[in-house]
C-alpha positions as CSV (number, residue, x, y, z in Angstrom):
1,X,11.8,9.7,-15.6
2,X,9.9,12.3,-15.3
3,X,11.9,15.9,-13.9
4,X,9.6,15.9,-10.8
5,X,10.2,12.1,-10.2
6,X,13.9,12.4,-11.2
7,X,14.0,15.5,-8.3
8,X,12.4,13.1,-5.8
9,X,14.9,10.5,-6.5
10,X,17.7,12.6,-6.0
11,X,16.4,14.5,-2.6
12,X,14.7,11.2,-1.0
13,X,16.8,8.2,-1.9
14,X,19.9,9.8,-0.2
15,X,18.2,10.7,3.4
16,X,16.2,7.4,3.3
17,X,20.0,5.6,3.5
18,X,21.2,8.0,5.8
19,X,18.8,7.7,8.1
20,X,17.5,4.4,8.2
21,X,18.6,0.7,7.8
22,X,16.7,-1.1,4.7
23,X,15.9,-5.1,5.4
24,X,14.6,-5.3,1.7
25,X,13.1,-8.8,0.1
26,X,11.1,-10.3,-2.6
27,X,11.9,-7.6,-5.2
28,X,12.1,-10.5,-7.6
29,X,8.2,-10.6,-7.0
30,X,7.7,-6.9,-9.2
31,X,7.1,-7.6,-12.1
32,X,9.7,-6.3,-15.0
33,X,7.6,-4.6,-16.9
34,X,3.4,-4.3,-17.3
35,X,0.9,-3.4,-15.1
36,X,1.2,-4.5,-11.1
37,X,-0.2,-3.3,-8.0
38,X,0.9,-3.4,-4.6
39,X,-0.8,-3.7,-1.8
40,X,1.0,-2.7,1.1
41,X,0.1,-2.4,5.1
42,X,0.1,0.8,6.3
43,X,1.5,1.4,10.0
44,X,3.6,5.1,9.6
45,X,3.7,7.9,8.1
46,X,7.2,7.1,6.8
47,X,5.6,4.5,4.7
48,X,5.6,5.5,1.7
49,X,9.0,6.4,1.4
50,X,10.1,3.2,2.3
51,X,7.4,1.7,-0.2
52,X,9.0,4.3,-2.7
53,X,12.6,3.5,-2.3
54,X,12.0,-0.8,-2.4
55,X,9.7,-0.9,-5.9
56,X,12.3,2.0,-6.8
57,X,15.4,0.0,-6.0
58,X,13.4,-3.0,-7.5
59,X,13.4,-1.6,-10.8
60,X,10.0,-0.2,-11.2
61,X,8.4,3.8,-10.8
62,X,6.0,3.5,-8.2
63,X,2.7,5.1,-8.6
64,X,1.4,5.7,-5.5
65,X,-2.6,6.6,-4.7
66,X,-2.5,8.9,-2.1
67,X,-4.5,11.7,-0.1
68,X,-5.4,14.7,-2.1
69,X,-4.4,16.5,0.9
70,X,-1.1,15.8,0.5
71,X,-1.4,17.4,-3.2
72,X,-1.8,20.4,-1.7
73,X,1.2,20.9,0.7
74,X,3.5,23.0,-0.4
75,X,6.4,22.4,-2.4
76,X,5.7,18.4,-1.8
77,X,2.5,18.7,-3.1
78,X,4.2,19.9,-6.6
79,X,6.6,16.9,-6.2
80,X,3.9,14.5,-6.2
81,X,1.8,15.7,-9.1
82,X,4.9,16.3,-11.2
83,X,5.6,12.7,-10.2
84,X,2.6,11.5,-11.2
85,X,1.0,10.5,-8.1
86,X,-2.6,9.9,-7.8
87,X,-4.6,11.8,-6.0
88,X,-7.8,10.5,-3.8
89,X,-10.7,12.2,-3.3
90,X,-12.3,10.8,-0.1
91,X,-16.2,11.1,0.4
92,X,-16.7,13.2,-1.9
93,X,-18.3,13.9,-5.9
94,X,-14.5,13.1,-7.2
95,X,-14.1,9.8,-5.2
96,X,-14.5,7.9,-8.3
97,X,-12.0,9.6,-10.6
98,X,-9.2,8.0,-8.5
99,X,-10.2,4.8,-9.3
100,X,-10.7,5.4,-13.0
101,X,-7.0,7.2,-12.9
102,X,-5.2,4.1,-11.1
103,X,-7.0,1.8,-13.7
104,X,-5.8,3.8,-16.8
105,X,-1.7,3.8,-14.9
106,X,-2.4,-0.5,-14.4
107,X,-3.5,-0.6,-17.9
108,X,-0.4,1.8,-19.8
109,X,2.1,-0.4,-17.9
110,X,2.7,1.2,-14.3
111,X,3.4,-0.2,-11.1
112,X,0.8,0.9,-9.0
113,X,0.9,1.4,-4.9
114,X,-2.4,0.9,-2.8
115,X,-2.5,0.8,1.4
116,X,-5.8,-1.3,1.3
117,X,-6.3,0.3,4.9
118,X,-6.6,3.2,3.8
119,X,-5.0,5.1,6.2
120,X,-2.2,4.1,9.2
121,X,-4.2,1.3,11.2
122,X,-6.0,1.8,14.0
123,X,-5.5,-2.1,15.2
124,X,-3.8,-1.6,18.9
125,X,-1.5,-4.1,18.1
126,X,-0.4,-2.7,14.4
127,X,-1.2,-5.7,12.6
128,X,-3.4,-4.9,9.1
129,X,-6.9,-3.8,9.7
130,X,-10.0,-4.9,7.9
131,X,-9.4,-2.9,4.3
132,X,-11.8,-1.1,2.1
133,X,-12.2,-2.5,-1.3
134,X,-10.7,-0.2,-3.4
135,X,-7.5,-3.1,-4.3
136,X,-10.4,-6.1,-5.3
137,X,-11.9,-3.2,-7.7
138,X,-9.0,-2.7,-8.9
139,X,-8.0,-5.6,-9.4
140,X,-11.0,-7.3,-11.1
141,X,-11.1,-4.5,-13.2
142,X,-7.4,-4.3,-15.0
143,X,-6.6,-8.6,-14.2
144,X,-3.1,-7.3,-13.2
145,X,-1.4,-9.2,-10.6
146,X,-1.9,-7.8,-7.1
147,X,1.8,-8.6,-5.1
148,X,1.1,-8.7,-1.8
149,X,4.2,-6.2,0.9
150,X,4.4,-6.2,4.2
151,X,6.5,-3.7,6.6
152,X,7.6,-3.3,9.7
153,X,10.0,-0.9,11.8
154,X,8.9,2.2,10.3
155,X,6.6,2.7,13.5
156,X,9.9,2.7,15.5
157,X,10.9,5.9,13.4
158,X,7.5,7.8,13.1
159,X,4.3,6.6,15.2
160,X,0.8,7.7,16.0
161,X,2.8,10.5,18.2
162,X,3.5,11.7,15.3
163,X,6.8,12.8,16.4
164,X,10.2,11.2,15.1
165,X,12.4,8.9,16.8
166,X,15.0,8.6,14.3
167,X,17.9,7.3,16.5
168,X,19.9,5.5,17.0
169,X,18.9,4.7,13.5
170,X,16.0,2.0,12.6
171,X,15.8,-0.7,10.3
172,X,13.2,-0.7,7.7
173,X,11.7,-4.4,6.9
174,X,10.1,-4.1,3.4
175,X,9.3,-7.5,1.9
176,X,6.8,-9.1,-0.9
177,X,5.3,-11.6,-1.5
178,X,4.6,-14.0,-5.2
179,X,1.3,-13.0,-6.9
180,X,-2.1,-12.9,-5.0
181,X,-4.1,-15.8,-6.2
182,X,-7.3,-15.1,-7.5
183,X,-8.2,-16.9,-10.3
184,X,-11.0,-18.1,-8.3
185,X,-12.6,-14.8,-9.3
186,X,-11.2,-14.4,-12.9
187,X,-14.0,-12.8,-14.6
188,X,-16.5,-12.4,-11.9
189,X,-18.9,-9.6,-11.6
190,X,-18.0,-7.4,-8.6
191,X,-20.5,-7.8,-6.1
192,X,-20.4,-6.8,-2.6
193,X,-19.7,-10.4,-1.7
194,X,-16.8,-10.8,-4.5
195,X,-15.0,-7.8,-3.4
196,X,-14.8,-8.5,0.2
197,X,-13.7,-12.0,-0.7
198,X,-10.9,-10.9,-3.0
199,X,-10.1,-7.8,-0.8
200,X,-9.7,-10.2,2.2
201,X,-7.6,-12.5,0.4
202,X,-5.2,-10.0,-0.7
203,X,-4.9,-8.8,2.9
204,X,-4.2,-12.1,4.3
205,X,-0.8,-12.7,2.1
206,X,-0.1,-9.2,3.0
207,X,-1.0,-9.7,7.0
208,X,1.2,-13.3,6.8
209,X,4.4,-11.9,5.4
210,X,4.0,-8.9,8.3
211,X,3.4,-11.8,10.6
212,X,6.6,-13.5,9.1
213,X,8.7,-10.1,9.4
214,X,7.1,-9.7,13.2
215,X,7.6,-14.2,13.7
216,X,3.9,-13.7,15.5
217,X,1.0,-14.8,14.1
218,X,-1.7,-12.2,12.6
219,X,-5.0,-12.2,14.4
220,X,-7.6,-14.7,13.2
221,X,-9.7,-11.7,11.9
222,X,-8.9,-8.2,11.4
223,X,-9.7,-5.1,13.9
224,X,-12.4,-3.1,12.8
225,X,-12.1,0.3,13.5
226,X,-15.3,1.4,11.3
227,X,-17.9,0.9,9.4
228,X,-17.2,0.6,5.3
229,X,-14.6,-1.9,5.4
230,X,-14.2,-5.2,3.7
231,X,-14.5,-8.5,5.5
232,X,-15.6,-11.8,4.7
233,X,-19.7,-12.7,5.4
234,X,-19.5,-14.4,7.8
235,X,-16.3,-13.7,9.3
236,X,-16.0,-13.0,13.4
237,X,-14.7,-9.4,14.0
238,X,-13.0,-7.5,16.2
239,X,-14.2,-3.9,16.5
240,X,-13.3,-1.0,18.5
């Protein structure tokens, strides 16, 4: 490990069991070793340390992509580029270097960590919004298997308010699913078309294992909270 990682381990792994219950599943999923990615749905800000602590606890080093903002915070921002983190440059002349940094992680062997969405959804119900296609890209471009995670619980602890609700304590549901399958588009050049089809496939194993953790069923087609998202032609959507 590296010392930053190490040091995250040893502050973050004890307060996530203090404070929270863990309803953990499908770890058998992770690969054991190679490159993986995880596409996860994003619905608190407590996310990604209950992302961290299951592919953690799974046996694997996650590598998240994350907000460059979040490099620049103080003392965590040090912790995350000493973990090797990957920053994301939003919008801007450095957008594409994230990309090319996650692909290079896939291809030496890491266990990468994507929130297709983006960002926490917008959907008013907190089921997965449509995604951008950053995961299909990725995806097409290393052929590493794409394990589909869905969560829940975590927006009990920390929601849009923004302000924590930590007791009495809440339960995190973290649970994956088997491989993604998209050999239908083994090979394939990425159109626009291609990467909204694989993007929306790898959402809908991630929206049916959240509908599995929530026993509802996911909407037929996912909210829409802007434009520059990923859905299906053809698809109906909702929209804001």
């Amino acid at each position: 490990m590296e010392p930053w990682y190490r040091l995250a381990v040893v502050i973050i792994r004890p307060l996530m069991w203090l404070l929270f219950r863990h309803d953990f599943a499908g770890r058998e999923h992770l690969p054991r070793e190679g490159g993986c990615i995880l596409a996860v749905n994003h619905i608190s800000y407590v996310d990604p340390f209950a992302a961290a602590l299951f592919v953690h606890t799974g046996g694997r080093r996650p590598r998240f992509m994350a907000k460059e903002s979040v490099f620049r915070i103080p003392l965590l921002g040090r912790i995350v580029s000493g973990a090797r983190q990957i920053p994301v440059f939003r919008e801007t002349a450095d957008a594409g270097k994230a990309l090319s940094a996650a692909v290079a992680a896939v291809e030496a062997g890491e266990c990468v960590v994507v929130y297709p969405e983006a960002t926490v959804t917008k959907d008013p119900d907190l089921w997965p919004m449509a995604a951008k296609t950053g995961v299909a890209r990725l995806a097409l471009m290393t052929g590493a298997p794409v394990i589909p995670v869905g969560q829940w619980g975590a927006q009990a602890a920390l929601g849009l308010d923004k302000r924590p609700h930590l007791f009495p304590r809440k339960t995190l549901s973290v649970h994956a699913g088997p491989p993604v399958d998209l050999a239908e588009w083994a090979g394939a050049e990425p159109t626009t078309e291609v990467l909204r089809a694989v993007t929306s496939r790898v959402m809908r194993d991630v929206a049916a294992i959240v509908g599995e953790l929530r026993g509802a069923e996911p909407p037929a087609a996912p909210f829409v909270p802007q434009r520059g998202i990923a859905t299906p032609p053809g698809d109906e959507r909702r929209s804001a």
